[in-house]
C-alpha positions as CSV (number, residue, x, y, z in Angstrom):
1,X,-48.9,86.0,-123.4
2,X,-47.6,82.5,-122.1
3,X,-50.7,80.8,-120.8
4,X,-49.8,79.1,-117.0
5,X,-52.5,77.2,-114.7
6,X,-53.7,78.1,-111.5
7,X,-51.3,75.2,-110.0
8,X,-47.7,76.8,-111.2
9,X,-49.1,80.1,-111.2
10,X,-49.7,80.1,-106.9
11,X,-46.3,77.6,-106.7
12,X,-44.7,80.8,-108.7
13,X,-46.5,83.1,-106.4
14,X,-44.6,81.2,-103.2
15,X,-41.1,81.5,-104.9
16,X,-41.8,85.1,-104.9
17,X,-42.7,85.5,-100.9
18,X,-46.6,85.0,-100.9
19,X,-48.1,83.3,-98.3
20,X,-50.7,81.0,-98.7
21,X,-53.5,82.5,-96.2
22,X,-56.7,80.3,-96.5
23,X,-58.6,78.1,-98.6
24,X,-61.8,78.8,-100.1
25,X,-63.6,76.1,-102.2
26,X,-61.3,75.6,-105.0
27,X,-59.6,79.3,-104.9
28,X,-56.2,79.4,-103.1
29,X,-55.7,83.0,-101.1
30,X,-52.7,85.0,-101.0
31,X,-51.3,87.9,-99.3
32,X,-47.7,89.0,-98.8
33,X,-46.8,91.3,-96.1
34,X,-46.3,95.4,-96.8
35,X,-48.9,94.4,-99.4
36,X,-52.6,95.2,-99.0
37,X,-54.1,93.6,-101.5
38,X,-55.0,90.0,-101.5
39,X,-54.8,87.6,-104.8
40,X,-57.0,84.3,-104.6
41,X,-56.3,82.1,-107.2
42,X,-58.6,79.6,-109.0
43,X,-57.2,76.1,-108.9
44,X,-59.2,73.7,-111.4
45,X,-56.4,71.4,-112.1
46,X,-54.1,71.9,-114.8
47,X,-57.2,74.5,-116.8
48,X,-55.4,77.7,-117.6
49,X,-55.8,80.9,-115.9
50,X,-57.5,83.2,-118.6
51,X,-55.4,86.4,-119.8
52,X,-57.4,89.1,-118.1
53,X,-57.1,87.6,-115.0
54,X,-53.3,86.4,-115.4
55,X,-52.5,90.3,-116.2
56,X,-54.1,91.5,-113.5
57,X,-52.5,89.1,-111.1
58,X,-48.8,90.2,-112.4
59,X,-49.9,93.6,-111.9
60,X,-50.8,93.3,-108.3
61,X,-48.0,90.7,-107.1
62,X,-45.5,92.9,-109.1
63,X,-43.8,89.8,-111.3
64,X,-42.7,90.3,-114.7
65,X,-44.3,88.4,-117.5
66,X,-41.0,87.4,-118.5
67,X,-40.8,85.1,-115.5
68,X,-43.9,83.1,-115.9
């Protein structure tokens, strides 16, 4: 799997119709509407997002890994 950072991950996550809701520390929250479920993303700079956690946020915002 193609590792992305936080940064293009939540700019990827606009493009697809999230809405930036709040700011939390250093973790960016997301929601999109007809969607319950919320995706808060860690943003430390350029570092990585780790796998576990990339999967599970392609899973829940429905985008294919093939557009990462």
């Amino acid at each position: 799997m193609k590792s992305i950072s936080g940064k293009k991950f939540a700019k990827l996550l606009e493009r697809q119709g999230w809405i930036l809701l709040r700011v939390n520390g250093s973790h960016h929250i997301y929601g999109k509407s007809g969607n319950a479920k919320r995706i808060s993303v860690p943003i430390h700079g350029n570092k990585a997002l780790r796998v576990g956690l990339l999967r599970y946020f392609l899973q829940v915002s429905n985008i294919s890994e093939d557009e990462l």
